[in-house]
Kinemage of the C-alpha trace (Angstrom):
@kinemage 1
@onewidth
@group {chain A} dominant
@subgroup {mainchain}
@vectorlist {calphas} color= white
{ca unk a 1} P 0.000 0.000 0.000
{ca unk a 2} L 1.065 3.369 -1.340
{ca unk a 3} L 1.881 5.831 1.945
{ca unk a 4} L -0.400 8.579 2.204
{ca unk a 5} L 0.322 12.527 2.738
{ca unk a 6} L -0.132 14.711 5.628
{ca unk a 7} L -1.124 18.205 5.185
{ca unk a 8} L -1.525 21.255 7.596
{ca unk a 9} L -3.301 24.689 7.526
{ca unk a 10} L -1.411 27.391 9.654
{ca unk a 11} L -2.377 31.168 10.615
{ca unk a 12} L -4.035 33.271 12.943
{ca unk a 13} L -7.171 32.794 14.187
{ca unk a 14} L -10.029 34.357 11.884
{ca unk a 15} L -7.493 33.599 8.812
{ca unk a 16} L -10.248 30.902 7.568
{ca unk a 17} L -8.769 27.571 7.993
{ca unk a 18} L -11.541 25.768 8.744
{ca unk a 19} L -13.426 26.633 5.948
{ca unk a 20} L -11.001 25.608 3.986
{ca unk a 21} L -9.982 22.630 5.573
{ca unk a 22} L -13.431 21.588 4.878
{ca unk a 23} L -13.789 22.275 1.289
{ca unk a 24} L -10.344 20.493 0.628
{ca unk a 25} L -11.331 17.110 2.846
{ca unk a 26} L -14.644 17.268 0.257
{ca unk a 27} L -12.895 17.555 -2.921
{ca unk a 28} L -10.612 14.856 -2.125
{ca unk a 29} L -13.203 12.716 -1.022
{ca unk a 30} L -14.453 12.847 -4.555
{ca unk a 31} L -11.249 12.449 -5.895
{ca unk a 32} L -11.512 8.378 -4.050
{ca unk a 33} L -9.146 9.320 -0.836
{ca unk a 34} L -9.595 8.760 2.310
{ca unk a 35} L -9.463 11.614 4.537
{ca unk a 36} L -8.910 12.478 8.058
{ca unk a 37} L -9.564 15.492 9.904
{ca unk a 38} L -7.825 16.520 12.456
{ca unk a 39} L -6.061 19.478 15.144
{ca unk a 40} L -3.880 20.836 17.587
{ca unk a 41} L -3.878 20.901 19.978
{ca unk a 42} L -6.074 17.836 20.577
{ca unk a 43} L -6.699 15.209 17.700
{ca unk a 44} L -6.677 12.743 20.837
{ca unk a 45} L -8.586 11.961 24.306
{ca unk a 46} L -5.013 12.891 25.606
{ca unk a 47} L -4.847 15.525 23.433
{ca unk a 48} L -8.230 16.856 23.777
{ca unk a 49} L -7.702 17.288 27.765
{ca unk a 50} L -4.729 19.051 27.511
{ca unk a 51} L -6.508 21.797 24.884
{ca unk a 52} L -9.034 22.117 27.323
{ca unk a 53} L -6.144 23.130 29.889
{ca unk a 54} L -3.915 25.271 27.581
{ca unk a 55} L -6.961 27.216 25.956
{ca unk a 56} L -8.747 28.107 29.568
{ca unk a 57} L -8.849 31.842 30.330
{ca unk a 58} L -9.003 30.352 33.921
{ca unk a 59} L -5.513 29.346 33.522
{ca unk a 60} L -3.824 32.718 33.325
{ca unk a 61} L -1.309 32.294 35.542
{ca unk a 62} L 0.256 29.378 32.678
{ca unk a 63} L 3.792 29.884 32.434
{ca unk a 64} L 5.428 30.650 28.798
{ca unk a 65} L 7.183 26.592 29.211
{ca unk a 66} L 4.013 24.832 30.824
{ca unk a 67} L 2.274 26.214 27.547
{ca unk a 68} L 4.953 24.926 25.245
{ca unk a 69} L 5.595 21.920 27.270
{ca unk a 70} L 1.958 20.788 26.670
{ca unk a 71} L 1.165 21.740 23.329
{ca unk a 72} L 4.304 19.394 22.665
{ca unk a 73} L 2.698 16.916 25.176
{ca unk a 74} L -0.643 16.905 23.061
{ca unk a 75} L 1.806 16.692 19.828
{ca unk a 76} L 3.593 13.600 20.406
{ca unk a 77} L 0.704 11.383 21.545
{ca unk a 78} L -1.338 12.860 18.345
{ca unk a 79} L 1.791 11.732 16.330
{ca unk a 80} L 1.643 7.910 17.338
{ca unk a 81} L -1.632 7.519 17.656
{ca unk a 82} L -3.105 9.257 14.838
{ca unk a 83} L -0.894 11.151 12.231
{ca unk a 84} L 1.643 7.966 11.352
{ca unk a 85} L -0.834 5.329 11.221
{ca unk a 86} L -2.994 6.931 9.105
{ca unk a 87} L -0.454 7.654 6.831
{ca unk a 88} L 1.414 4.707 6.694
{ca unk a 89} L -1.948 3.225 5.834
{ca unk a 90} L -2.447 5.812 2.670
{ca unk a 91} L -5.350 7.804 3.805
{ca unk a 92} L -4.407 11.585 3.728
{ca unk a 93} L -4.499 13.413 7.082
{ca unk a 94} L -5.407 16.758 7.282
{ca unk a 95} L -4.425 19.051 10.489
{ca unk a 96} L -5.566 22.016 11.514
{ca unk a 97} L -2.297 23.660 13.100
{ca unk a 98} L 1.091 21.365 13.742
{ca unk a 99} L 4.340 22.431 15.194
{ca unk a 100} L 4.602 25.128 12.901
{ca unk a 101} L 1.994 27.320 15.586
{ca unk a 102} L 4.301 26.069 18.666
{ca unk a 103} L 7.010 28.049 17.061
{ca unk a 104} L 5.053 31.339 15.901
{ca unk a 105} L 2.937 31.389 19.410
{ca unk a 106} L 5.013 30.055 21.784
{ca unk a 107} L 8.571 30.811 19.762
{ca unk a 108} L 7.788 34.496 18.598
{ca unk a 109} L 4.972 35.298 20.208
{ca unk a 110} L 6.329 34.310 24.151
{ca unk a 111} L 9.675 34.816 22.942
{ca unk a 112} L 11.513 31.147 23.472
{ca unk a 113} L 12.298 29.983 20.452
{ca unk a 114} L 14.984 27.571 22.060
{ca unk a 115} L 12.744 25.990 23.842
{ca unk a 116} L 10.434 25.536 21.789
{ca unk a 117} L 12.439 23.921 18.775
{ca unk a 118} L 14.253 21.966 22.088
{ca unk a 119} L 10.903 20.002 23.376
{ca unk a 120} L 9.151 19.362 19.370
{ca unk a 121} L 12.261 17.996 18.387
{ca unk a 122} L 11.314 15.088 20.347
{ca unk a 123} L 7.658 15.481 20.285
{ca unk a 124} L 7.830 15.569 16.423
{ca unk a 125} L 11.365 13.091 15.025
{ca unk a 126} L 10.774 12.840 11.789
{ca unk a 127} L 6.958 13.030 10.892
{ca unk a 128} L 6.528 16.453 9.045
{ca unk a 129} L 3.751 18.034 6.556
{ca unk a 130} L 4.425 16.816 2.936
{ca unk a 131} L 2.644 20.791 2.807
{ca unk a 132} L 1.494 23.179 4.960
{ca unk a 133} L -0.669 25.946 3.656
{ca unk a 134} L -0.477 29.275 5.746
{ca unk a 135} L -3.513 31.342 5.442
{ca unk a 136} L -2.355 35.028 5.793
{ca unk a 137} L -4.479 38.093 6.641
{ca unk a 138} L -3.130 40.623 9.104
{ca unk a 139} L -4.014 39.976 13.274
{ca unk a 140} L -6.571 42.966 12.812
{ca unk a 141} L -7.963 41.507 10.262
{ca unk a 142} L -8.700 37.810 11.638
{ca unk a 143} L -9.519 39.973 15.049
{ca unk a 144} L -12.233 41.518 13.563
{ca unk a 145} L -13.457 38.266 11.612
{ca unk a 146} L -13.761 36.562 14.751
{ca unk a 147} L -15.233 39.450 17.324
{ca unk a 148} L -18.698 37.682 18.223
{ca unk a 149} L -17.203 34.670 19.432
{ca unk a 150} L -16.289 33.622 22.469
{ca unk a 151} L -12.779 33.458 22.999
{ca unk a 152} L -10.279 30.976 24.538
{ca unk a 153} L -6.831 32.262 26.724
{ca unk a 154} L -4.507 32.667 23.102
{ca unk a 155} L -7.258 34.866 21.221
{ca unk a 156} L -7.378 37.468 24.408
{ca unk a 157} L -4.026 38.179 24.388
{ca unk a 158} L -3.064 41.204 23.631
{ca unk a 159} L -2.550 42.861 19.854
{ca unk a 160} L 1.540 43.330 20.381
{ca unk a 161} L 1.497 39.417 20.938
{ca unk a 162} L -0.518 38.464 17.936
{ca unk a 163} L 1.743 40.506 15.881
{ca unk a 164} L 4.906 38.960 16.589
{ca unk a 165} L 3.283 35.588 16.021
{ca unk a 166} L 2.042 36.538 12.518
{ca unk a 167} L 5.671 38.121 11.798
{ca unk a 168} L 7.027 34.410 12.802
{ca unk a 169} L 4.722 33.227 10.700
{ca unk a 170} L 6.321 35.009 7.837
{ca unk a 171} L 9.637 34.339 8.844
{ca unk a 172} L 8.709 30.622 8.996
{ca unk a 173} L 7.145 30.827 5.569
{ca unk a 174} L 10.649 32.250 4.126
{ca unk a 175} L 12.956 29.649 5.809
{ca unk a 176} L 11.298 26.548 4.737
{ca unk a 177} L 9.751 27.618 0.738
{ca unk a 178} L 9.843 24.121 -0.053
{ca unk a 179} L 7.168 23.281 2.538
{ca unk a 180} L 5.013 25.948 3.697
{ca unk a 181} L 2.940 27.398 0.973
{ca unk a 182} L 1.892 31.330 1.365
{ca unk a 183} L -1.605 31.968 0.502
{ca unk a 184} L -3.436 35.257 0.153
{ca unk a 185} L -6.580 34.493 3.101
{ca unk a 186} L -8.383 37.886 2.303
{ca unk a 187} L -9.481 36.823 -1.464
{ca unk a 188} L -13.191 34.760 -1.649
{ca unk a 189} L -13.009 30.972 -0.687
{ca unk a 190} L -13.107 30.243 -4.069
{ca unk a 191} L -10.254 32.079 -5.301
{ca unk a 192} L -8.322 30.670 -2.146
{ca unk a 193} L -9.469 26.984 -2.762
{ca unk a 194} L -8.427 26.893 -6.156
{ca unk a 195} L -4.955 27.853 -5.458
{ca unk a 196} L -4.864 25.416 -2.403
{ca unk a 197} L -6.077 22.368 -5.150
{ca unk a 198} L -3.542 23.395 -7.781
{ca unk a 199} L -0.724 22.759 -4.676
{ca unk a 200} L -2.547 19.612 -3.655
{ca unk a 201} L -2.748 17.938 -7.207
{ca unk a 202} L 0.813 18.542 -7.989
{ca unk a 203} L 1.627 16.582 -4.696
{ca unk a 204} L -0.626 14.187 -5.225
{ca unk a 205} L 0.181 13.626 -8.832
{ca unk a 206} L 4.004 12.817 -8.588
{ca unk a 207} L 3.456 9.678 -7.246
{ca unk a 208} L 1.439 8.817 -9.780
């Protein structure tokens, strides 16, 4: 059996992802794969405890390492229990957020980039996106896309914080062209899903 591909969506919050996470799971669906949705932090019972704990606004007195210590907690048990094994058995996994995030929030945005890229090197080993789209509008954009809502203990922090993470985000997106794909998030879903297909087929297609 042919291995299967793993693919995340990075940005900030309001920058769409879920939309399109949705609309990509349903056209490969009709294309004959098998898809799995997933995120971080969570994907797991595990994992899905330890979200509840990092995203509390209860939890404010977190420290900058417990946060990055646990989102790479939540990361390694979503790794062996879901991300490999569904790969290894060729269905395509699809993850909202990966280790990518750990290093814009917790990296740039709490300033401890060592650390960070210290604990995912052994949450993560070897099991990286074959892609990872990163859905770009500006902070006060996707601040203003997701006002109404209610929001968890990352989303009220303040603006100066969710600037530095997007400007990681962009300095992630330079170092590693190869893998993280830049995409426009302020155009119509359509216009953004098309260009997210065109990088999906060509990855999908060179195996064939």
């Amino acid at each position: 059996m042919d291995k299967g591909y793993f693919i995340s969506f990075e940005g900030m919050d309001g920058s769409g992802k879920s939309t399109q996470i949705n609309e990509l799971k349903c056209y490969l669906e009709e294309k004959g794969f098998e898809v799995i949705l997933t995120r971080e932090p969570g994907g797991t019972d595990i994992g899905e405890q330890i979200r509840r704990i990092i995203l509390d606004p209860d939890n404010s007195e977190m420290t900058h390492i417990t946060e990055a210590m646990l989102y790479a907690a939540s990361r390694a048990q979503h790794i062996e229990e879901v991300i490999l094994p569904a790969v290894a058995s060729g269905k395509i996994v699809i993850c909202d957020r990966f280790v990518d995030s750990s290093v814009a929030y917790q990296g740039f945005g709490r300033g401890i980039t060592e650390c960070v890229n210290a604990i995912n090197a052994y949450a993560v080993q070897d099991c990286m996106p074959d892609i990872t789209f990163l859905l770009k509008v500006k902070p006060q954009i996707g601040s203003e896309r997701i006002k109404h809502r209610e929001k968890d203990r990352i989303e009220l922090e303040a603006s100066e914080f969710h600037q530095a993470v997007f400007d990681g985000y962009e300095r992630l997106e330079a170092a590693f062209p190869e893998r993280i794909v830049g995409i426009d998030a302020t155009r119509s879903i359509g216009e953004i899903q098309q260009e997210i297909v065109m990088h999906v087929d060509r990855l999908t297609g060179q195996r064939k």
